[in-house]
C-alpha positions as CSV (number, residue, x, y, z in Angstrom):
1,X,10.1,-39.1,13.6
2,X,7.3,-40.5,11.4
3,X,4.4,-38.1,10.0
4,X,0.8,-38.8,8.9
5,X,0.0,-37.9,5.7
6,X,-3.2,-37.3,4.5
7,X,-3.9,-38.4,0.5
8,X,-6.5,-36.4,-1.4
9,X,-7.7,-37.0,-5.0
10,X,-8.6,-32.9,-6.2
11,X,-10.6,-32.3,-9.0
12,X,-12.6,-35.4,-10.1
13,X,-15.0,-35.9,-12.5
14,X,-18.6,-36.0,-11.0
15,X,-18.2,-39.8,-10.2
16,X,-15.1,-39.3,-8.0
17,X,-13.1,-40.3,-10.7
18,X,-9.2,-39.5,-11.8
19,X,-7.9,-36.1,-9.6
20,X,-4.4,-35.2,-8.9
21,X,-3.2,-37.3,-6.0
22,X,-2.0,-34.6,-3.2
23,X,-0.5,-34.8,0.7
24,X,-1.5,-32.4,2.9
25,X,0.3,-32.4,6.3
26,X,0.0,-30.3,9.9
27,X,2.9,-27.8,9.4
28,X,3.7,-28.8,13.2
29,X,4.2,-32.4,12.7
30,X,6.9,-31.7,9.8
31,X,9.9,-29.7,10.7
32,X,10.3,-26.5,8.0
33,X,13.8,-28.4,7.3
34,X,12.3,-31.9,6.5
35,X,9.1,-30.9,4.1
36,X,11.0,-30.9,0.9
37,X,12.5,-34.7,1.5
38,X,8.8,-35.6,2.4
39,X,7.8,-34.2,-1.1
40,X,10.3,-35.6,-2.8
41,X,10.0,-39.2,-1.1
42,X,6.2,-39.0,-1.5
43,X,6.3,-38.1,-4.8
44,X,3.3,-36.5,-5.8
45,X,2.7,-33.5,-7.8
46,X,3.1,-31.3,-4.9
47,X,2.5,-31.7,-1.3
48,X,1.1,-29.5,1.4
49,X,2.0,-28.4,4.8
50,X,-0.8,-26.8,6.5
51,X,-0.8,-24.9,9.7
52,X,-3.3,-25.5,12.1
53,X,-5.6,-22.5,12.9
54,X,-6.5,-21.0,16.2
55,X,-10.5,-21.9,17.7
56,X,-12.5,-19.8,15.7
57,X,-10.3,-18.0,13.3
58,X,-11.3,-18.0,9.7
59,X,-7.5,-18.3,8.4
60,X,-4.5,-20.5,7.6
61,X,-0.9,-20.2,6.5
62,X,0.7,-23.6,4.2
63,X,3.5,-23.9,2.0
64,X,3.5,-26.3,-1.0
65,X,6.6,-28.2,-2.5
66,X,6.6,-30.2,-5.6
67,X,9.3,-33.4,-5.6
68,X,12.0,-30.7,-6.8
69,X,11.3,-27.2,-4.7
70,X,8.6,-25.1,-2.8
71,X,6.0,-23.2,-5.0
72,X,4.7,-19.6,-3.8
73,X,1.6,-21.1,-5.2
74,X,-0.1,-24.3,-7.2
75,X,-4.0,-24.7,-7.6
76,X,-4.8,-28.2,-6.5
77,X,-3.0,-28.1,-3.0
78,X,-5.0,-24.9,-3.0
79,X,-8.7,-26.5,-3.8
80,X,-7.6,-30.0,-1.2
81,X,-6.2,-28.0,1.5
82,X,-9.6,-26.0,1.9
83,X,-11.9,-28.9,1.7
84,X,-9.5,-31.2,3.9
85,X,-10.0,-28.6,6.4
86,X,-13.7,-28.2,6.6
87,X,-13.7,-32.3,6.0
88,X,-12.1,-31.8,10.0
89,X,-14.8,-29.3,10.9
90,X,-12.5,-25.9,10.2
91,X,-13.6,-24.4,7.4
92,X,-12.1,-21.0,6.4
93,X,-12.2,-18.0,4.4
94,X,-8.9,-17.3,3.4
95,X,-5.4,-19.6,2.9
96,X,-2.4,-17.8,3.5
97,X,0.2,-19.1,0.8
98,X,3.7,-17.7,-0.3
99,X,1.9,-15.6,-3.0
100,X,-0.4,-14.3,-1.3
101,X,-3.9,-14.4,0.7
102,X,-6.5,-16.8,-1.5
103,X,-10.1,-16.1,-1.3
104,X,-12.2,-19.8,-0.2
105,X,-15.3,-20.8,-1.0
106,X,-18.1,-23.8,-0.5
107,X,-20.2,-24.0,-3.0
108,X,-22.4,-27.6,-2.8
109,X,-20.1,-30.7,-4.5
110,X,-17.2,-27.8,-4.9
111,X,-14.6,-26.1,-3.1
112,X,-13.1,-22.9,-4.9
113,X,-10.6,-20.7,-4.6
114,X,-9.8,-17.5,-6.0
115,X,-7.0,-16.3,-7.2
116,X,-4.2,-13.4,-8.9
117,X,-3.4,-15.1,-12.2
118,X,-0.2,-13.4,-12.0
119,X,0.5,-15.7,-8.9
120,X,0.6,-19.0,-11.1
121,X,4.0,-20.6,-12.4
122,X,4.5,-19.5,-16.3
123,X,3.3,-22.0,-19.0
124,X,4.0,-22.2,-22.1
125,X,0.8,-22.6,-23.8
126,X,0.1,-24.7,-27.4
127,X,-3.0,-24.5,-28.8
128,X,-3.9,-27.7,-30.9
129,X,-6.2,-28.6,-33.6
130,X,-8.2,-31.1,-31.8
131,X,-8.4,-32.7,-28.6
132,X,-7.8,-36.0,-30.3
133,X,-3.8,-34.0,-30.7
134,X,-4.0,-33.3,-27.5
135,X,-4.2,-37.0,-26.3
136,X,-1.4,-37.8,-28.6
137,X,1.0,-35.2,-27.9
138,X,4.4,-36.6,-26.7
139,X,5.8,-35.5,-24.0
140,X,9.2,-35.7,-25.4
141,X,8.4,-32.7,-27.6
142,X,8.1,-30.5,-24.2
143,X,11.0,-32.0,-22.9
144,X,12.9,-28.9,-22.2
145,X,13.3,-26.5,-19.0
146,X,10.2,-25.0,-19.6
147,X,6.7,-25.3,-18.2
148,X,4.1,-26.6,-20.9
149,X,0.3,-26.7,-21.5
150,X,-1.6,-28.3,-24.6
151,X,-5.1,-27.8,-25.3
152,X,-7.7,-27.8,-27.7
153,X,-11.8,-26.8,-28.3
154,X,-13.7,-29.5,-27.5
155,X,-17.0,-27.0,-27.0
156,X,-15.9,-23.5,-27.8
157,X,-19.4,-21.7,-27.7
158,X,-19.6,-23.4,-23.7
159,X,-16.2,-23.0,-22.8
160,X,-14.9,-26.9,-22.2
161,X,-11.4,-27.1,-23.3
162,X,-8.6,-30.8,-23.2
163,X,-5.6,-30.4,-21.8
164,X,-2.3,-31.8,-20.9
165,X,0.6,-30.4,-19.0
166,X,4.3,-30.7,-18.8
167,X,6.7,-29.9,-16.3
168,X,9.4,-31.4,-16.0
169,X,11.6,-28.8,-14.1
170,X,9.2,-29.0,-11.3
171,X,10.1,-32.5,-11.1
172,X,7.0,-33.9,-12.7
173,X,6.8,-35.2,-16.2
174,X,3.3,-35.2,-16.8
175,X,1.1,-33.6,-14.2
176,X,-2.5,-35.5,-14.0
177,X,-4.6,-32.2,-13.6
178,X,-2.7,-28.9,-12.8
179,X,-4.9,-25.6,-11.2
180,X,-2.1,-23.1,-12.1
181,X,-2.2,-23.3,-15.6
182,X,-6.1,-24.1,-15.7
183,X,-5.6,-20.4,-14.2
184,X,-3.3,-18.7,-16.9
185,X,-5.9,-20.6,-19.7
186,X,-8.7,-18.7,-18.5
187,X,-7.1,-15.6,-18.3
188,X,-5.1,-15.7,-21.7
189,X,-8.4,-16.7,-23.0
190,X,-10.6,-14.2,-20.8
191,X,-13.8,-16.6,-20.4
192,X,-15.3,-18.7,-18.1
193,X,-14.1,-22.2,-19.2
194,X,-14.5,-26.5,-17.7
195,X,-11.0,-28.0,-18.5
196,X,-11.0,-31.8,-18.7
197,X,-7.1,-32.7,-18.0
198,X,-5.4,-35.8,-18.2
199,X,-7.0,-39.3,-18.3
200,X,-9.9,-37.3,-17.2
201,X,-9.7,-34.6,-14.5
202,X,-11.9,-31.4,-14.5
203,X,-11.7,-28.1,-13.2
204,X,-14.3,-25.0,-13.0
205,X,-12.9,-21.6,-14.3
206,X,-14.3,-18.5,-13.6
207,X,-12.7,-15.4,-15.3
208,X,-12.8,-11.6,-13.9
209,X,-11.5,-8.5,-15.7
210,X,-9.4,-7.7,-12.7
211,X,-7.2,-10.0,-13.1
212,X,-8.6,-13.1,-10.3
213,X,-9.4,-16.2,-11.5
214,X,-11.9,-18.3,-9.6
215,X,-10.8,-22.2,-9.5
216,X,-12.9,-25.1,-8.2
217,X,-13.5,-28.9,-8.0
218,X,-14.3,-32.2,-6.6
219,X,-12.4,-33.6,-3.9
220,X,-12.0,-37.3,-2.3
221,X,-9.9,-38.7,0.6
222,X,-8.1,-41.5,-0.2
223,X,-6.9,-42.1,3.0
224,X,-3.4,-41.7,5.2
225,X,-0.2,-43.1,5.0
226,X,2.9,-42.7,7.3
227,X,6.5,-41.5,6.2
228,X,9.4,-41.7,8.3
């Protein structure tokens, strides 16, 4: 049996540039038994497998699955599963993930969702001197079983923040531009905050005292590939 993937790019920078590379997939074209050797064989940061909703109705259920096991919930299948859908004419309120129901939004050049920052995978988080440590951490200082995330100031006063992340338990050594712990950030930190990731990702943060985190981006379509 051979499946279409679809290949999104999820939070660029305003020229369409860098993003986290993510498949999203009709749930009904990959058996539940088969979607975690698609995400391992694809080998992205995580993959998605989205159901396709009824005419009219405003919701959707997906599950997401790094290359090592399924996620109850990651932000950038999250952001790219929303827009893909309204790319296809369907856009909707609400995704139903293994965490729980996430709030959607359009809003212009973004797609954002909101959600419980309790939901998001633990990180570890190390706050550097400078973003020029942050570029040189090693990853073979975070090289253990646990989830990590180092940042620095780059703009306190307006909230912009460089980052990295580390994951290797999830099956990914460095992620490009990770949602769930641009999540945890702006609620340990409580504020509003624009995270540049990676070579040079970025993703909106918008903080509530309740406990939901707001998370948007830039998304691109790369295009579709076939995996047997």
């Amino acid at each position: 049996m051979t499946t279409e993937v679809n290949v999104l790019r999820v939070f660029t920078n305003d020229d369409g540039e860098f993003g986290n590379s993510l498949g999203v997939v009709c749930a009904g074209a990959a058996p539940a038994k088969d979607r975690q050797r698609i995400a391992t064989e694809l080998g992205y940061s995580e993959t998605i497998f989205v159901e396709g909703p009824p005419p009219g109705f405003g919701s959707v259920r997906a599950e997401i699955f790094t290359p090592a096991l399924e996620l109850l919930f990651a932000g950038h299948p999250a952001v790219g599963a929303a827009w893909w859908l309204r790319e296809r004419g369907i856009p909707i309120r609400t995704l139903q993930l293994r965490a729980g129901v996430v709030e959607v939004h359009y809003e212009s050049e973004l797609t954002t969702v909101e959600v419980f920052a309790q939901w998001t995978p633990e990180f570890a988080l190390h706050e550097l001197d400078s973003p020029q440590d942050v570029l040189d951490a090693d990853p073979e200082d975070y090289s253990d079983d646990c989830a990590h995330y180092v940042w620095a100031w780059v703009d306190k006063p307006v909230g912009h923040i460089r980052s990295r992340a580390f994951a290797p338990e999830l099956g990914v050594g460095e992620d490009e531009v990770t949602g769930a712990a641009a999540v945890r950030i702006t609620d340990y930190l409580s504020r509003d905050l624009t995270v540049t990731q990676g070579k040079g990702s970025v993703i909106y943060t918008r903080w509530t005292p309740r406990g939901w985190v707001a998370l948007g981006g830039r998304v691109i379509h790369e295009g579709r590939l076939r995996i047997t």
